[in-house]
C-alpha positions as MATLAB code, in Angstrom:
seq = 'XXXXXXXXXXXXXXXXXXXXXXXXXXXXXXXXXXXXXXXXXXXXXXXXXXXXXXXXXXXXXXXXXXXXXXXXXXXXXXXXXXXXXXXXXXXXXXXXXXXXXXXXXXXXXXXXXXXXXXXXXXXXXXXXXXXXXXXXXXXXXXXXXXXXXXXXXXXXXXXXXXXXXXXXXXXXXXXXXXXXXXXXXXXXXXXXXXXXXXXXXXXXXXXXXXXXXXXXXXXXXXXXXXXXXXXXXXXXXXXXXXXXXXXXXXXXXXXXXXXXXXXXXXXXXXXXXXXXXXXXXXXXXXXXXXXXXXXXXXXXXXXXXXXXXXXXXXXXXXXXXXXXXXXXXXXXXXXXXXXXXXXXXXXXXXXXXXXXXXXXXXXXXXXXXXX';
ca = [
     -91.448   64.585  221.565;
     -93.010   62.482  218.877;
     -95.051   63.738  216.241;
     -98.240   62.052  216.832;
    -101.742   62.644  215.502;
    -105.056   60.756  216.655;
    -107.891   60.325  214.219;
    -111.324   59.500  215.097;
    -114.249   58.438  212.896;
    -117.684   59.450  213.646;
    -117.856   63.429  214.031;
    -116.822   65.283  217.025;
    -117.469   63.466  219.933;
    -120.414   65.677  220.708;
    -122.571   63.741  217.685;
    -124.811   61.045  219.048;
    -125.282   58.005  216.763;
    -127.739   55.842  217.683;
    -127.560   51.915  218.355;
    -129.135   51.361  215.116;
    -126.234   53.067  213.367;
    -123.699   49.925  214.309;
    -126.211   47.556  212.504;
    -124.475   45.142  210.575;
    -128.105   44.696  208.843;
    -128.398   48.628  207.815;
    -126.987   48.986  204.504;
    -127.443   53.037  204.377;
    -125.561   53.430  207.977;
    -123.022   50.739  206.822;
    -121.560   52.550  203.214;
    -121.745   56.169  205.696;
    -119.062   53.976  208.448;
    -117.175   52.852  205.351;
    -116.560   56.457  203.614;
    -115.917   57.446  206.716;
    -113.001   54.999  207.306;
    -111.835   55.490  203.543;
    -111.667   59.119  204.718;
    -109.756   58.684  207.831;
    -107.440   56.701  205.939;
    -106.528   59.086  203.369;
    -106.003   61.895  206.506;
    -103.535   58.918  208.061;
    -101.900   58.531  205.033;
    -101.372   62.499  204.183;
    -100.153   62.999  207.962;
     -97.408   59.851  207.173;
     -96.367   61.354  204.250;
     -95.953   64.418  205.742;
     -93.998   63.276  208.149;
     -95.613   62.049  211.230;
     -94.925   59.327  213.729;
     -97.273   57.903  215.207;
    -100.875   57.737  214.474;
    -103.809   56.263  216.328;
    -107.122   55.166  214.623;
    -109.659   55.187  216.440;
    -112.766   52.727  214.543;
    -114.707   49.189  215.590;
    -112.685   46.783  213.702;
    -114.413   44.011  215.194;
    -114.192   41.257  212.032;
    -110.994   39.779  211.060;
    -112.445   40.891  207.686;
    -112.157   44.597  208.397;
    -108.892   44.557  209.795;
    -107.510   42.616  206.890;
    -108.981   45.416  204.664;
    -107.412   47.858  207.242;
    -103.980   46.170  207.453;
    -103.543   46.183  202.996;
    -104.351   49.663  203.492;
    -101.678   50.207  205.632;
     -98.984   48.398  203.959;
     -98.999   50.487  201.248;
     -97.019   53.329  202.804;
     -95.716   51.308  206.014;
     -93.650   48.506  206.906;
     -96.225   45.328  208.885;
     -94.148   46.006  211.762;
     -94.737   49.488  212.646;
     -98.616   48.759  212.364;
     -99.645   47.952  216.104;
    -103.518   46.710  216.558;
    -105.331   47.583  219.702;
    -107.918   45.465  221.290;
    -109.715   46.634  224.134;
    -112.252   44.149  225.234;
    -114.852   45.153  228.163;
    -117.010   41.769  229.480;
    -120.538   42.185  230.935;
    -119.274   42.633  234.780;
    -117.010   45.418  233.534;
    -119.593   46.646  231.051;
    -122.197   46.743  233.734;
    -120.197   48.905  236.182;
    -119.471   51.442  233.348;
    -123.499   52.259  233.087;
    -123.883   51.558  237.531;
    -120.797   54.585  238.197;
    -122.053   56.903  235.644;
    -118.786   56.574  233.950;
    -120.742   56.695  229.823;
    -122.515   60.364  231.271;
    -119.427   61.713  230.968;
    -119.328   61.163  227.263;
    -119.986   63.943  224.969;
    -122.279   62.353  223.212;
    -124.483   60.886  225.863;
    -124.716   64.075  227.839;
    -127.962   64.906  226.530;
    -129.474   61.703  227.452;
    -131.095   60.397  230.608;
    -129.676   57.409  231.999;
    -132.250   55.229  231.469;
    -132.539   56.134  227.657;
    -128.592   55.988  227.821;
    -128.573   52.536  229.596;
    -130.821   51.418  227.009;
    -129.175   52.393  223.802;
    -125.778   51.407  225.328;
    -126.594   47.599  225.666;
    -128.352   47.647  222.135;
    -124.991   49.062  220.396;
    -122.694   46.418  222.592;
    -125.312   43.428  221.602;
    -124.787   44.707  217.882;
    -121.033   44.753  218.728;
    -121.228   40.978  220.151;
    -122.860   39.445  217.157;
    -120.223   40.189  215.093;
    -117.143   40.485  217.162;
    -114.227   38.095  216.278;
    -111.241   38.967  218.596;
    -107.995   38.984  217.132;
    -105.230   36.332  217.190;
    -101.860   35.223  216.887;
    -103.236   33.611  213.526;
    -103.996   36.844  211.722;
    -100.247   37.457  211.550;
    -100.926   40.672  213.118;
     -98.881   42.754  216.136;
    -101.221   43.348  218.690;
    -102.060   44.447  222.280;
    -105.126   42.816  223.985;
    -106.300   44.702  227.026;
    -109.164   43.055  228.803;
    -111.496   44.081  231.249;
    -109.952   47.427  232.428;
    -106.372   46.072  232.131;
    -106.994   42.701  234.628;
    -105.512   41.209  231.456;
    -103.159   41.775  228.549;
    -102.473   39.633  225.624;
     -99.532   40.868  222.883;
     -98.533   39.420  220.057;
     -95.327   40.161  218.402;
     -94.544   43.310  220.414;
     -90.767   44.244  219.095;
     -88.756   47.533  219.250;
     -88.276   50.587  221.100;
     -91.199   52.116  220.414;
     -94.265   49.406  220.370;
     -92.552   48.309  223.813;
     -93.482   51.817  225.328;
     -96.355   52.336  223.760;
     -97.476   49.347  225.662;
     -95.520   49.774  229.106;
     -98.123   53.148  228.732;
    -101.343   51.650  227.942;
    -100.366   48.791  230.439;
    -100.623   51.447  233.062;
    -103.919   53.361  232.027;
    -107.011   52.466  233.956;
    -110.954   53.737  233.061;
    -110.720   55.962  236.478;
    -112.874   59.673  236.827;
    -111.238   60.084  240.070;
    -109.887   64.102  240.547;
    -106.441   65.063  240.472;
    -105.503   67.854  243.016;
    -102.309   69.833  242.461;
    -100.662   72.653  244.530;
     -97.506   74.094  245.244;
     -96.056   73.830  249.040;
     -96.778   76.501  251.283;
     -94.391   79.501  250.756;
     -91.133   78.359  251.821;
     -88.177   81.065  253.009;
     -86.314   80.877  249.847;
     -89.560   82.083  248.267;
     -89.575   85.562  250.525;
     -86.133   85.910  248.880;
     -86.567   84.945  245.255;
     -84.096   82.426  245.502;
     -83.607   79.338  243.241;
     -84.056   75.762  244.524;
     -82.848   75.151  247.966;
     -84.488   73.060  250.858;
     -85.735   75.662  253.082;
     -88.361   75.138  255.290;
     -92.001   77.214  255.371;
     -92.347   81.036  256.033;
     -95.121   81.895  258.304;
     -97.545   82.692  255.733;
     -96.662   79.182  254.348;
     -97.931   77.389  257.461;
    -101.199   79.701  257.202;
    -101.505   78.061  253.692;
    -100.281   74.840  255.016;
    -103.467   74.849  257.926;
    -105.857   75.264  255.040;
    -104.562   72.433  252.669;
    -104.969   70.842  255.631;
    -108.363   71.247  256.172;
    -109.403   71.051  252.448;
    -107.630   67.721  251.932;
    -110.133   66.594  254.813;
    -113.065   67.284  253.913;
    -112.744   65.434  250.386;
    -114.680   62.346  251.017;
    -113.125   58.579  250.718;
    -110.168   57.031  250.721;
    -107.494   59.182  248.415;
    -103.644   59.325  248.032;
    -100.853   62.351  248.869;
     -97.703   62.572  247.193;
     -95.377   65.019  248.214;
     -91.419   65.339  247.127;
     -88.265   64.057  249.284;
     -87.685   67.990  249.839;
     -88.560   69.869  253.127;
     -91.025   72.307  252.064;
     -93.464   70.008  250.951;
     -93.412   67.488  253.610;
     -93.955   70.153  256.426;
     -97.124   71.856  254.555;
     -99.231   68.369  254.931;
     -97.160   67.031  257.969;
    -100.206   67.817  260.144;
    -101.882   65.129  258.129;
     -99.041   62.816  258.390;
     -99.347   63.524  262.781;
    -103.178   62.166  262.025;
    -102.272   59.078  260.511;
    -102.809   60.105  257.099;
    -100.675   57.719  254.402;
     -98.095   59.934  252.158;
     -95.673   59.198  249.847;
     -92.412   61.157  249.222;
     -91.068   60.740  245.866;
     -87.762   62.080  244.868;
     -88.999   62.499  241.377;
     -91.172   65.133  242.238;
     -88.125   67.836  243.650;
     -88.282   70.701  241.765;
     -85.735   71.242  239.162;
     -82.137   70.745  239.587;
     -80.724   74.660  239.471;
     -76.598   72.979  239.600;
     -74.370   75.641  240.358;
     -77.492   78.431  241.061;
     -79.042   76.574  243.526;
     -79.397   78.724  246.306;
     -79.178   81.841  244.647;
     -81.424   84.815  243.868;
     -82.273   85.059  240.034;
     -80.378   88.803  240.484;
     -77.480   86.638  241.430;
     -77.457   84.359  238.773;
     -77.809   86.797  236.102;
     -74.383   89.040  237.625;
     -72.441   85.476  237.560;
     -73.959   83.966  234.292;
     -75.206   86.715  232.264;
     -74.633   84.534  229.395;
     -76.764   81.489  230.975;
     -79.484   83.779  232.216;
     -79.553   84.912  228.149;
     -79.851   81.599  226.716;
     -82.316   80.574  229.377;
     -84.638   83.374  228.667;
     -83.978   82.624  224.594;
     -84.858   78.319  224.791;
     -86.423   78.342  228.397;
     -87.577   74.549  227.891;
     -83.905   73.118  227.113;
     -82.038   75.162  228.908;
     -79.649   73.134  231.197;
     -78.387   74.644  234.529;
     -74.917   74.334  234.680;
     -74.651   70.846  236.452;
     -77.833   71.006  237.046;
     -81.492   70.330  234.892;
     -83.322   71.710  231.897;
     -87.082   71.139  231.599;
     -86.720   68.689  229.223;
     -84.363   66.772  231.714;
     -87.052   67.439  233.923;
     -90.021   65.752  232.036;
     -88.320   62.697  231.609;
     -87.237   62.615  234.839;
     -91.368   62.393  235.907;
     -92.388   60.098  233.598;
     -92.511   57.306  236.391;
     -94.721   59.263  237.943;
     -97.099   59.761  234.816;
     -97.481   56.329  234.870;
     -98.730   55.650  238.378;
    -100.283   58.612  238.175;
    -102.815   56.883  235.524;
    -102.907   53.728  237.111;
    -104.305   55.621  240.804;
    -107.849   54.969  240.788;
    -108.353   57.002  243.760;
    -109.066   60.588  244.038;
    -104.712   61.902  244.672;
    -103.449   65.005  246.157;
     -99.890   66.108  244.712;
     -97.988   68.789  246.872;
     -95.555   69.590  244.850;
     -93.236   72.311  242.924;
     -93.622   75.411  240.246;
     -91.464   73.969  237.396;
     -92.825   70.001  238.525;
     -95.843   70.921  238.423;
     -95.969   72.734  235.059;
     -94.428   69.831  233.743;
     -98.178   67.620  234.814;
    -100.561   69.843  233.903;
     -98.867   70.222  230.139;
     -99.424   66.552  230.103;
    -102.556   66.609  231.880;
    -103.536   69.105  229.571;
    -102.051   68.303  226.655;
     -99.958   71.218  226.520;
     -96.861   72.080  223.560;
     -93.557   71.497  225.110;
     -92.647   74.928  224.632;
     -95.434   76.478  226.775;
     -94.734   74.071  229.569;
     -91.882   76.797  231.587;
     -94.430   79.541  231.258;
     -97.888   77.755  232.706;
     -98.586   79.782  235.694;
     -98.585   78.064  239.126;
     -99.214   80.141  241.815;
     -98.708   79.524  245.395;
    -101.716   79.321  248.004;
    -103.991   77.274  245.272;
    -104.916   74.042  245.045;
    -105.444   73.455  241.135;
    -108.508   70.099  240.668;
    -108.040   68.640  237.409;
    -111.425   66.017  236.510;
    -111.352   63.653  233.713;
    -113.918   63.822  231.215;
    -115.083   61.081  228.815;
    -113.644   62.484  226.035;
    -109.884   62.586  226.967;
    -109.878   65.988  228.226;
    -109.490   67.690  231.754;
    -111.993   70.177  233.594;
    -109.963   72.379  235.777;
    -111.201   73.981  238.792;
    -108.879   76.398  240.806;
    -109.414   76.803  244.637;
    -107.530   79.805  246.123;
    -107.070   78.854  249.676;
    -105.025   82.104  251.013;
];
């Protein structure tokens, strides 16, 4: 992966600051924002020199004036075209719907506030915002990325090069959307009663049991939602009862569990009599371990990355039935997890694992053991 750091400005997230704070007019609150940009700065700068990639500021820069003052900064230890401005601009229809579906009372720092009191300081610190906004363009000779009310429109400006493209093919996808995430393996297939690898084996008894009661939970969630499932057998038969009722599901072959090669098929005892040595660098480098003709995890996370992306552009509550290694490849990302913890996550079978975003970035997990 890349070596990427984000750096945010005011405290924790947990700190409130009130409207007053992002008063142009307030001297005393003004020199505090200021030291604490210098600061952030100076942490960007260390982590550059150091090494890193990629990293995100996260501030207001709402006058062409700060961002100019930003941007010299910056060009002291970088070249102007890896420094990639972000605009996100929310208008009053969009900024009204935030405060109507509770989205802001998710934030860490609003949490202690009633939603009256919330509504109210919300609209003070976006009129402070207003009076002084001037949005960015083409003639500030800057690269940029405008997204605009919730991504219903982009604007970029001398987007070039490998990277800056996929940074924005990402945030091109991402959506403000507190709709759950539900995970879970397919029911216990037959391969599973023998501990073998891969395969396309249909369910064991006890895996229609489990099957019945996904079933059943998936229908009692309320509204309108979205099942995925992968092209393999397994997971098509434990939600094919919903599929009988009508229900809409999508099979993606990006979601079949990892490619075991030459091991497909086989019990793990098996593999380790024919490729002892494999088995040994498997159980050394777990995460790039290839399969001989087959997949490594790495191989693996790249090959979901389509996924990812319309996974953050679903703005309805989505139920993945899916596999062990798939599925600890999404909840390391949906977690933020280290690459090399991602082959260990445990993923048991007969649970359905409900991830909820929170307004800070993170996810709240809730496990529901089913069988």
């Amino acid at each position: 992966g890349i070596n990427a750091e984000y750096m945010g400005l005011y405290g924790n997230g947990k700190d409130h600051f009130p409207a007053e704070y992002f008063d142009p007019t307030n001297q005393e609150a003004m020199a505090q924002r200021v030291k604490c940009v210098e600061k952030t700065l100076e942490c960007f700068k260390d982590f550059i020199e150091k090494g890193g990639k990629v990293g995100i500021i996260d501030s207001q820069n709402v006058t062409k004036e700060r961002r100019d003052w930003i941007f010299g900064q910056l060009r002291e230890i970088l070249d102007p075209e890896r420094i990639l401005f972000l605009e996100v601009v929310v208008r009053e229809k969009e900024l009204s719907s935030l405060i109507t579906n509770k989205s802001l009372q998710t934030v860490l720092s609003y949490l202690e506030m009633d939603v009256e009191e919330l509504e109210k300081d919300f609209k003070k610190r976006m009129e402070l915002y207003k009076s002084q906004y001037q949005p960015i363009e083409e003639t500030e000779g800057r690269h940029y990325l405008s997204i605009i009310d919730n991504g219903n429109r982009y604007v970029a400006c001398g987007i070039r090069g490998y990277l800056k493209c996929k940074i924005m093919n990402y945030l091109m996808h991402l959506c403000i959307s507190f709709a759950p995430i539900y995970c879970t393996r397919h029911g216990e297939s037959l391969f599973n009663t023998e501990d073998r690898v891969g395969g396309d084996s249909g369910l064991s008894e006890k895996g229609i049991q489990y099957s019945k009661k996904l079933c059943s939970f998936i229908r009692a969630l309320s509204g309108p939602l979205e099942i995925w499932t992968s092209s393999l057998i397994r997971t098509q038969q434990t939600v094919q009862v919903l599929a009988e009722e009508g229900y809409k599901i999508m099979h993606w072959k990006a979601l079949d569990e990892i490619d075991a090669g030459v091991c497909d098929s086989m019990t793990y005892k098996e593999i380790e009599e024919k490729y002892p040595e494999g088995a040994a660098l498997r159980k050394k480098d777990k995460y790039n371990y290839r399969y001989p003709q087959g997949e490594s995890y790495h191989d693996l996370v790249t090959r979901i990355l389509p996924v990812v992306l319309e996974i953050e552009r679903c703005r309805r509550p989505l139920v993945i039935v899916g596999h062990q290694a798939i599925l600890r490849a999404l909840f390391a990302y949906l977690l933020g997890l280290s690459a090399e913890s991602c082959p260990y996550t445990e993923v048991p079978l007969n649970s359905v694992f409900e991830f909820r975003p929170t307004g800070t970035g993170t996810m709240d997990v809730i496990q529901h053991k089913l069988l």
